[in-house]
C-alpha positions as CSV (number, residue, x, y, z in Angstrom):
1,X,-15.3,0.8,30.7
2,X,-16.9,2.1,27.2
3,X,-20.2,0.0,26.1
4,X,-18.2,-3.1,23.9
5,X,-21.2,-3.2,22.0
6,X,-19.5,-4.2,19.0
7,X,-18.9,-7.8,20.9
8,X,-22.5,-8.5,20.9
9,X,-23.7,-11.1,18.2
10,X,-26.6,-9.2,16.7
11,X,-24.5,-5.8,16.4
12,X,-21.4,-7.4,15.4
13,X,-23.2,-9.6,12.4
14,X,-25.0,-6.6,11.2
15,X,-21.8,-4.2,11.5
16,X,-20.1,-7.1,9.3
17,X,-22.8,-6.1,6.2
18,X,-22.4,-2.9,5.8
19,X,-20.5,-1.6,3.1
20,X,-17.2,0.2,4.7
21,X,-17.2,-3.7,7.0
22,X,-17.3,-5.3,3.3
23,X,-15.7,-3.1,1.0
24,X,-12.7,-1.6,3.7
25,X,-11.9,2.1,3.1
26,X,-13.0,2.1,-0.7
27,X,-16.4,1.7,1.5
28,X,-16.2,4.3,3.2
29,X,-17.4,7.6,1.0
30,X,-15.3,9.7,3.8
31,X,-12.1,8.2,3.3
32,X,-10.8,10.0,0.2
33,X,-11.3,13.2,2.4
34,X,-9.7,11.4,5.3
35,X,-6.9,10.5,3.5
36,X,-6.2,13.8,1.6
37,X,-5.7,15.1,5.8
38,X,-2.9,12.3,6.4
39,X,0.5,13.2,5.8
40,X,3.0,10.8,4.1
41,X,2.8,7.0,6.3
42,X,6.5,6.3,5.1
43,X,8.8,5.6,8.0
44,X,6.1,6.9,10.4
45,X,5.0,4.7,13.7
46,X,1.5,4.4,13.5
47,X,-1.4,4.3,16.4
48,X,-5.1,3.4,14.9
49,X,-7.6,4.4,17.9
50,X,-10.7,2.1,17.5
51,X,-8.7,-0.1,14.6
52,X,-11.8,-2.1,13.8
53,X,-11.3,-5.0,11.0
54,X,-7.6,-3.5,10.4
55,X,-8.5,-1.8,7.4
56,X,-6.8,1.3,7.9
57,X,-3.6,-0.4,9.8
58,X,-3.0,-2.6,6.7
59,X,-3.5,1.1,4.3
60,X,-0.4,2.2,6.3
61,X,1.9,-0.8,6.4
62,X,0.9,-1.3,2.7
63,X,2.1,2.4,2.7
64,X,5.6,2.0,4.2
65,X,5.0,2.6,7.6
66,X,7.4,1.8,10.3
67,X,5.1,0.2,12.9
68,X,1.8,0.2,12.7
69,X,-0.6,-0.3,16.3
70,X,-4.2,-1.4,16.1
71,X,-6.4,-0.4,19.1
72,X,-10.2,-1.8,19.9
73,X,-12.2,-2.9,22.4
74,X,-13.9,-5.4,20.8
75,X,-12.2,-9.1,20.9
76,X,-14.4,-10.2,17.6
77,X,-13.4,-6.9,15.6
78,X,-9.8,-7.7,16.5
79,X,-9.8,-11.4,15.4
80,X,-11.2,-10.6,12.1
81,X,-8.2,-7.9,11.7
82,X,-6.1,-10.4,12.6
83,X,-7.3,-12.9,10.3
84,X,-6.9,-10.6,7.6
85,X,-2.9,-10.4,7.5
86,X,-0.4,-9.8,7.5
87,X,1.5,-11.9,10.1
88,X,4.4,-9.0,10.5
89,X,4.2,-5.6,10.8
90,X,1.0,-4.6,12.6
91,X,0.2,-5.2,16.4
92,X,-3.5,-5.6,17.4
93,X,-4.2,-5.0,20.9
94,X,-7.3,-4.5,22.9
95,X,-8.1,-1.3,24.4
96,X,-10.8,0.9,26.0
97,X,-10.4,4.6,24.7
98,X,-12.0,5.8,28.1
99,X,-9.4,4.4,30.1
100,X,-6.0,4.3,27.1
101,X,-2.5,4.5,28.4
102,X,0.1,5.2,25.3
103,X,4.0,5.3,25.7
104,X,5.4,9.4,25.8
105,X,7.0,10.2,22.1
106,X,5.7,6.7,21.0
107,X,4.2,7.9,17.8
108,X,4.0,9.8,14.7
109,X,0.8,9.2,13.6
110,X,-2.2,8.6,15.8
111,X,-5.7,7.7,13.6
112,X,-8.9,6.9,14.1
113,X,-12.2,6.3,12.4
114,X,-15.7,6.8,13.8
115,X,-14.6,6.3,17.1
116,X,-14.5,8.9,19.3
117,X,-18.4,9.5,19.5
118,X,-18.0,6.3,21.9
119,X,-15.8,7.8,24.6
120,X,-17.2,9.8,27.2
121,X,-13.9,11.1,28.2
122,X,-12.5,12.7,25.8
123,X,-10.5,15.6,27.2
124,X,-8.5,12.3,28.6
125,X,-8.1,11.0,25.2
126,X,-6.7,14.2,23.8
127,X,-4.1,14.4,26.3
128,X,-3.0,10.3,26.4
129,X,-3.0,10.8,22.3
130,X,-1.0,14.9,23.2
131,X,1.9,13.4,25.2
132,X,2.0,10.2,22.8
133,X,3.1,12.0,19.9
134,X,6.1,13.2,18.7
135,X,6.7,17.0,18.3
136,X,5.0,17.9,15.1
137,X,3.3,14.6,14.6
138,X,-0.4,14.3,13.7
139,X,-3.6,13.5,14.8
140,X,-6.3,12.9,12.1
141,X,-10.1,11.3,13.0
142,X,-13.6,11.1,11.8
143,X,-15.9,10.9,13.8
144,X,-20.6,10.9,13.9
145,X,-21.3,14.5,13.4
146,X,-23.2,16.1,16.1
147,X,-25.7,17.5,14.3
148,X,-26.3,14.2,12.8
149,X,-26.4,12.7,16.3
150,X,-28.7,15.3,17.6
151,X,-32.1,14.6,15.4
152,X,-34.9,13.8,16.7
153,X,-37.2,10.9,15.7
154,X,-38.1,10.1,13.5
155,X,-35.1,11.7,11.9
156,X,-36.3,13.8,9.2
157,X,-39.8,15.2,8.0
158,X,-41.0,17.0,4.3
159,X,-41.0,20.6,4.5
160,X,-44.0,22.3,2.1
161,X,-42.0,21.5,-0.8
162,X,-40.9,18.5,-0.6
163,X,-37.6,19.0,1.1
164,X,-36.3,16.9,4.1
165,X,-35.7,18.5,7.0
166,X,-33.8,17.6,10.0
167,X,-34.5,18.9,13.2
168,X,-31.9,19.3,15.9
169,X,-32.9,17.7,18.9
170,X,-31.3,20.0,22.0
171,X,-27.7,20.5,20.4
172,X,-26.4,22.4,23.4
173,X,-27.4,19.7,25.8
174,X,-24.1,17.3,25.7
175,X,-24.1,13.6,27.0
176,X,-24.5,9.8,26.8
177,X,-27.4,9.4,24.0
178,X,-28.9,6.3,23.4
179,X,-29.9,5.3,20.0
180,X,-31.3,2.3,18.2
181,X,-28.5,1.2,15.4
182,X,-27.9,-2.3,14.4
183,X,-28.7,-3.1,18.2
184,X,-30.8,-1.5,20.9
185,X,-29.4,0.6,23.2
186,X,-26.3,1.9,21.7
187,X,-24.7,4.4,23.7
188,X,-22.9,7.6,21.8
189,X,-21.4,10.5,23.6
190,X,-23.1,13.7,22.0
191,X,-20.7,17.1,22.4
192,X,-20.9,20.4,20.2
193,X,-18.2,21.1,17.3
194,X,-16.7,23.7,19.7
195,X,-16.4,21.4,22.4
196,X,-14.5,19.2,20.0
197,X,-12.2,22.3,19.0
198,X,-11.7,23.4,22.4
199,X,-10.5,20.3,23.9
200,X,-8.2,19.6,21.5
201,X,-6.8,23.2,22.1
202,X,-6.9,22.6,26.0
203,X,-4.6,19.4,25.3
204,X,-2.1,20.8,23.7
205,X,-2.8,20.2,20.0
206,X,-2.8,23.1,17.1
207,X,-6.0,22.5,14.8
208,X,-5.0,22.3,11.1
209,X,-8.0,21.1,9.2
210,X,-11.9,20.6,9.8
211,X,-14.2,19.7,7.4
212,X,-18.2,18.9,7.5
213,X,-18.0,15.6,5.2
214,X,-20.2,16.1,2.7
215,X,-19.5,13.3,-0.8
216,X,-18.5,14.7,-3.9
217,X,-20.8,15.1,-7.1
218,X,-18.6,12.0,-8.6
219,X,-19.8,9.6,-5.5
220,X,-23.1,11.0,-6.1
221,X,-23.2,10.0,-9.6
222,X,-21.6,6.6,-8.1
223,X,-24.0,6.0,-5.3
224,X,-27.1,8.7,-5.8
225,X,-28.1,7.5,-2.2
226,X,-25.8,9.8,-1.6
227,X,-27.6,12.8,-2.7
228,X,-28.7,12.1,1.0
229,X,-25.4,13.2,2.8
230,X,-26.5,17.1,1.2
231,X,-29.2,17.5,3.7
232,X,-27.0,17.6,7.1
233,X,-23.6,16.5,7.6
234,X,-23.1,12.8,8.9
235,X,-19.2,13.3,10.1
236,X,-16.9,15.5,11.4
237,X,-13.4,15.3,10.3
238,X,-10.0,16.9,11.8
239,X,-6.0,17.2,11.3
240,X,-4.3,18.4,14.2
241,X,-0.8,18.6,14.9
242,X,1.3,18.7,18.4
């Protein structure tokens, strides 16, 4: 079973402060890049991998979806999903990604959000999520950048004029890293972009869009703590299609 380390109280309360767990997608400076990867939610049946507080699930009932499935492994992200409405029209269910069984044909859609860097198996993923969807339908995720995952402590350093620089801590080597986020001890499974690629390509799926996040100059101009995100990319985003 995946680390459920979004169960424990001192990850889980500071996970509820940030801004995407306050704020919901307009939170999340990825999601307008996300979303312009989706294709139209109407009439479509909907599988969110790693559903969290239901943000996104809610976006595609709100959105006309047909049914709409909301997977985590976390009881406490589930309840506040829940809690959040509405009473019809979305399913929340608890899952572990490393070990997911989904119904053949049983979607359109399949979704998820900074997820996958949790599961170690993801060539098993690909294929559950493969045979789940319908011919032609889409798979679109975010997930932690590898790059951004690799650094090394402290993270960054000032080059000789005055630039950050962030050094990649052995890119090649992929694995269970540890890191210290919210809570000590968090596990993330580290993998290279072409690994990502590959797999997906192994499983079946045809790759229709990657992109290296990085926030536009308007969300600068919004947030300048953005101005950040222009030094290495933070996520990986993709649109495949069976």
């Amino acid at each position: 079973m995946a680390q459920n380390i979004y169960d424990q109280p001192d990850f889980f309360a500071g996970y509820s402060q940030l801004g995407r767990s306050v704020e919901g997608l307009d939170g999340a400076a990825e999601w307008p890049a996300l979303r312009a990867m989706l294709p139209d939610v109407g009439g479509l049946r909907v599988v969110d991998l790693g559903c969290g507080f239901g943000w996104f699930c809610r976006w595609a009932h709100e959105h006309g979806a047909k049914e709409v499935l909301g997977l985590d492994l976390s009881e406490k992200m589930l309840a506040r999903a829940r809690v959040a409405g509405p009473d019809v029209g979305i399913t929340y269910a608890r899952a572990d990604l490393d070990q997911l069984s989904l119904p053949q044909d049983g979607f359109d859609l399949a979704y998820s959000s900074l997820a996958l860097h949790y599961v170690e198996d993801v060539a098993r993923l690909f294929s559950t999520v493969h045979q789940a969807l319908s011919p032609g339908g889409h798979f679109v995720f975010s997930t932690e950048h590898p790059i951004f995952m690799a650094p090394t402590n402290p993270g960054w350093s000032i080059d000789a004029e005055g630039r950050k620089t962030w050094p990649v801590d052995r890119y090649l080597v992929e694995g269970p890293r540890k890191t210290d986020w919210l809570a000590k001890g968090v596990v993330k499974h580290h993998r290279t972009i072409g690994t990502t690629l590959n797999t997906l390509i192994r499983a079946g799926f045809t790759i229709a869009h990657v992109e290296e996040f990085r926030p536009t100059d308007a969300q600068i101009a919004a947030k300048p703590e953005l101005m950040e995100e222009l030094e290495r990319p933070m996520f990986l985003l993709l649109s495949a299609r069976r």
